[in-house]
Structure formats: structure tokens, C-alpha cells
C-alpha positions, 0 to 999 in steps of 0.5 A, spaced: 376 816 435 369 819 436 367 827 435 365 830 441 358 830 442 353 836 440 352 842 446 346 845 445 340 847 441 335 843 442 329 846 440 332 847 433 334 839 433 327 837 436 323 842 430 329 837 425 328 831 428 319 832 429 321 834 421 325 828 419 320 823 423 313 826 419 318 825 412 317 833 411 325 835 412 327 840 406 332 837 402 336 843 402 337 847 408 341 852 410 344 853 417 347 859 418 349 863 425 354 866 429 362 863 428 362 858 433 355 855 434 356 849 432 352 849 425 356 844 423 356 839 428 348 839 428 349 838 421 353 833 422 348 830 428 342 831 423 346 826 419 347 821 423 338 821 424 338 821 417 342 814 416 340 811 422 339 804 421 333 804 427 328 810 424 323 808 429 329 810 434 334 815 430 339 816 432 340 810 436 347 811 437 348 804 437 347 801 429 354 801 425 352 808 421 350 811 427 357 809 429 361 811 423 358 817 423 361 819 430 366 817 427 367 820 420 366 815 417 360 813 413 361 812 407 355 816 405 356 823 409 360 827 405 362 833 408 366 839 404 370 846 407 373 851 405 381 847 403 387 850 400 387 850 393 391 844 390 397 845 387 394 841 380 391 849 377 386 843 374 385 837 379 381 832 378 377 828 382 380 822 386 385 828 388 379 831 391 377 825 394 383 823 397 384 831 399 377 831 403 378 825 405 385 826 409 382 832 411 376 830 414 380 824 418 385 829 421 379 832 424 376 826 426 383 825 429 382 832 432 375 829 436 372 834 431 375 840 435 378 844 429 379 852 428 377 856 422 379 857 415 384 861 413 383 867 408 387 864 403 382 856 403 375 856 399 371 851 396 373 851 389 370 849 382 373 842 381 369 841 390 363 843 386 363 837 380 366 832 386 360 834 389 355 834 384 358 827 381 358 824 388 349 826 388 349 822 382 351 816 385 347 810 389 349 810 396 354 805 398 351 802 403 347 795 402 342 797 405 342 805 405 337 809 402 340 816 404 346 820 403 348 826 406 352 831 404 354 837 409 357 844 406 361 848 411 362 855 410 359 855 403 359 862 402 367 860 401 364 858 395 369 861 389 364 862 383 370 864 378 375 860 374 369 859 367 365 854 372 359 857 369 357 849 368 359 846 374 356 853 378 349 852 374 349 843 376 350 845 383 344 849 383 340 844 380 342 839 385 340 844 390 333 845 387 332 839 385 336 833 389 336 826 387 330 823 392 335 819 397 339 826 398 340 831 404 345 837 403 345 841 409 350 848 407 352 851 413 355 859 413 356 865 418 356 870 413 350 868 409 350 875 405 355 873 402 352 867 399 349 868 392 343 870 391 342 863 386 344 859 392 340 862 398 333 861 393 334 854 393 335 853 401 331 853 406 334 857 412 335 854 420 337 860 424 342 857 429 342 861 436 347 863 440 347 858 446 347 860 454 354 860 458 350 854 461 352 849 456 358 853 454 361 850 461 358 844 460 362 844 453 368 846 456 368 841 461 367 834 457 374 831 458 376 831 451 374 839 450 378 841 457 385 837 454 385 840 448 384 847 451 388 846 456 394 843 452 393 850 448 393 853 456 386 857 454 385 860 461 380 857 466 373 854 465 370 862 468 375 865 463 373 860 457 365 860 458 366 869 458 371 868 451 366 863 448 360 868 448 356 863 447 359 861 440 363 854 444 366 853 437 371 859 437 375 856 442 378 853 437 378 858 433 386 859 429 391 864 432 390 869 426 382 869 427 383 870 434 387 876 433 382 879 428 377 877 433 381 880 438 383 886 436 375 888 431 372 887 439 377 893 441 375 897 435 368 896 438 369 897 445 374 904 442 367 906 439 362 905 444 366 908 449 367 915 444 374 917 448 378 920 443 385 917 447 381 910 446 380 911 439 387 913 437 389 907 440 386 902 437 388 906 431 395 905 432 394 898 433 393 897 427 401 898 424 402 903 418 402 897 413 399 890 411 392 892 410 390 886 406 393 882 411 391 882 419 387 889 418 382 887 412 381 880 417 380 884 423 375 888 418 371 882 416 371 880 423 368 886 425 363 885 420 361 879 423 360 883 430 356 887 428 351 883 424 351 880 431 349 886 434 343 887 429 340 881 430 341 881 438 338 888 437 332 885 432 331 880 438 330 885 444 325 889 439 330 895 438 329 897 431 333 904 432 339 899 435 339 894 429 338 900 424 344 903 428 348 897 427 347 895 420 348 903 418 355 901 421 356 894 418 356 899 412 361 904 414 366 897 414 364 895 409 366 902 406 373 901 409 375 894 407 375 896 400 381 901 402 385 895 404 385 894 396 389 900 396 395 903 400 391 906 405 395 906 411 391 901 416 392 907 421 388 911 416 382 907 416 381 905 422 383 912 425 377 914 421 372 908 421 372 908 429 370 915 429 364 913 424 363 908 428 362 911 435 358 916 432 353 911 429 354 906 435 352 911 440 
């Protein structure tokens, strides 16, 4: 079984790609964009160049690596995301193996379609020895040189539980990776990245793609089967609803709610009518703030900050202020969700800021 192939991006794999023949791809990178883009599967497609056994021309596609990445299953690409925490409070690291391991087939299973992480998934401090356990070992290949280890949503790195050790030895593989190691983190939120972290990266920006090969993802026969099993509309209706981020098609039913209902906020906003405003307020139901709403907030956010950056592209800096100063107004709210605020409450408030700022 192998992962549908990459849509997409191909200034950013030909600037990799110029990178990885001249041997100058930074060991340590990070690859952040909107939900959706495909950043791990480029990262995954940069792994594949990495371990082909024909460099001269990688990815061949061809070698037995190459095929065994398409599929997963290279021995020496390590790929972690965000998974629930273990029932064993201290687990120990066969157990995050063999976790990651039938994670990592499941989406395989999948042909790579998966949805987004849960609120309640992270990548927890015994992924982070596993990890830098795993740096410390020779690649298992007999003939490897490489190993790749691909971090999606790092920034669901959780950095507590005493694990100042463990924390302090992954900065250390960031900024100084064993010479035969390539780590590849992915995030949609890199602010909330530690500063630690982001220091010892090199930053990819990876874009939003065109309604172009949205469709052309949309009609590989393998995505259209899946979309079509969870009845996701027509190839028009698919194409308007990836928006330009393929990825978030698959995304899970609760994260496609809090989508759903920050882009009704938005559009409450932007239109600035009082009855709108009202409405979307009273959507939000009058308890469950740490639930639905606070992930609706969180998807605000991340809405927002696309704004911005959109804003930033077209040279509109009053735009982009305007976003950002709106990113702060959300932010401001979803401290609220700690307490018993009314939803309501806070989303009456926070769209009527909004439509002040946004206007």
C-alpha cells in the first residue's frame, strides 16, 4: 500500500532538491504552513530523495528505499505526530515504538489520507528520548548512510513532566544532528514553537496551493474514493472547501466544526451587522467553553494569521496590523475558556471587537 503522491509545491521541492544535490540541505528544518498544505508529505517526499539508492537520480522511485518510503516502511525514516498519551503514566520505549509503529501503518493503511490531531494528543517526553535515542543509532540499512526523522505538529510538543533532560537532548540533536541525520519538523502554528526550538531550525515556508491542484488531488482516484465514502460533496464543492490547503479534507469531524463555525465568526465580523453577530454568538451554546469553542478559537487563530500573512504577500501592511491586532483580541478570549464565562459571552464580545478591528 502506497501514500498518495505529493500535489503541489514544486518551487519549494526544486529549491530542496538544488539543496540536497550541492550537499548544502540544512540538517534541521522546519516546514511550517497552513493546516492542510501538505508539509508532511513534502517532508516525507524530501526523505525519500534523501535515502534513494540512485542520488544521481533521486528519487528514482524505483530502488527498494524509495519504495519502501512510498510505503512507510523504511527502516530508516522515522516519523512521530501528536498520539494519545499511553495508559503506562512512564512508558518505555519499545512501547513507543510499537505505538508509532502501528500508528504510522494505520495511515499507511490509509494511502496517507489522515485527519488532524485531537486536543487531547501530544508528543510527549518518553517520543522525545525515543527520538533522541533513535539519532544515536547507525542507520539499519546495510548499505544506508541517512536517516531521516520527520516531526509532524511539533509544536504539540509538551514540554513539562520534569523533562528538563530529555528537552535539553533534543535541542542538542537539533543543533548539532549526528552527521548522517536529517530532522525535518512540520507545524501550522509555529508560534507556539519554543524559542529553543525555532532557533536551531532553518524555516521553509510552505504556501497555499492553487484551485489547480487542489482538483487534480481531489481526482486521484484514491483521494476521490475516500472523499466520496465520507460523501464530501463534488470536485466544485471540494476544490472551494480545500482552499487551497488539499489536507483539510480529510481533516476530523470536530476540527472541521471549529473551522466551520471560526469562519462563521469571521464572516459575522466582516459583514458588521448586528443580527450576524448575534447569531453567531448564540451558536456557540451557553456552556462547554473548554471544549468545541476554545478549538473554534484556536482555529480562529490560525485564520487569522492567515490573513496576515495573505495581507503581507499584497504589500498591505494596514491589513496585516489589522489581523494581527485581531489575532490578539482571540487570544485574549480563549483565556476565558479556563473559566465559567459563558461561550455566548465571549464570542458576543469578541466578534463585535473583531468587526471593529477587521473592518
Amino acid at each position: 500500500m502506497t501514500i498518495v503522491d505529493l500535489y503541489g509545491h514544486q518551487q519549494v521541492r526544486d529549491r530542496l532538491s538544488a539543496s540536497i544535490r550541492a550537499g548544502k540541505l540544512p540538517s534541521s528544518l522546519l516546514f511550517q504552513g497552513p493546516r492542510g498544505v501538505g508539509k508532511q508529505r513534502l517532508a516525507i517526499s524530501v526523505a525519500q530523495e534523501l535515502l534513494c539508492a540512485n542520488p544521481e537520480k533521486a528519487p528514482c522511485g524505483q530502488c527498494l528505499s524509495c519504495r519502501w518510503v512510498a510505503q512507510l516502511a523504511h527502516p530508516d525514516l522515522h516519523w512521530v505526530f501528536p498520539r494519545p498519551r499511553l495508559k503506562d503514566a512512564d512508558p518505555d520505549l519499545e512501547q513507543i515504538k510499537k505505538d508509532y509503529a502501528e500508528a504510522v501503518e494505520e495511515r499507511a493503511e490509509d494511502n496517507g489520507l489522515y485527519p488532524s490531531p485531537s486536543g487531547s494528543e501530544g508528543i510527549y517526553v518518553a517520543t522525545v528520548r525515543y527520538l533522541v535515542q533513535l539519532a544515536a543509532v547507525a542507520p539499519a540499512m546495510p548499505s544506508g548512510t541517512r536517516k531521516v526523522f520527520i516531526i509532524g505538529d511539533a509544536d504539540r510538543m509538551v514540554p513539562q513532566e520534569g523533562s528538563d533532560m530529555a528537552a535539553n537532548a533534543f535541542l542538542k540533536l537539533l543543533e548539532e544532528p549526528p552527521a548522517n541525520t536529517t530532522i525535518i519538523l512540520t507545524s501550522s502554528e509555529p508560534g507556539a514553537l519554543l524559542p529553543t526550538i525555532r532557533s536551531r531550525v532553518v524555516t521553509v515556508r510552505i504556501p497555499l496551493v492553487d484551485d489547480k491542484t487542489v482538483r487534480a488531488f481531489v481526482e486521484d482516484p484514491v483521494v476521490k474514493k475516500a472523499l466520496d465514502e465520507e460523501h464530501k460533496g463534488s470536485t466544485t464543492e471540494r476544490v472551494r472547501a480545500a482552499r487551497g490547503a488539499p489536507g483539510s479534507l480529510f481533516t476530523g469531524d470536530s476540527q472541521a466544526k471549529a473551522t466551520l463555525n471560526a469562519r462563521r465568526m469571521v464572516d459575522a465580523a466582516t459583514k458588521g451587522r448586528a443580527s450576524g453577530i448575534h447569531a453567531t454568538a448564540l451558536l456557540q451554546g451557553v456552556a462547554g467553553a473548554r471544549g468545541i469553542f476554545a478549538d473554534s478559537l484556536e482555529a480562529l487563530v490560525e485564520l487569522l494569521g492567515e490573513r496576515a500573512r495573505d495581507a503581507l504577500h499584497r504589500n498591505d501592511p494596514n491589513a496585516a496590523a489589522a489581523a494581527s491586532e485581531a489575532v490578539d483580541s482571540v487570544l485574549r478570549a480563549l483565556t476565558l475558556t479556563e473559566t465559567n464565562v459563558n461561550p455566548q459571552l465571549i464570542a458576543s464580545k469578541l466578534v463585535r471587537q473583531l468587526s471593529t478591528t477587521l473592518k
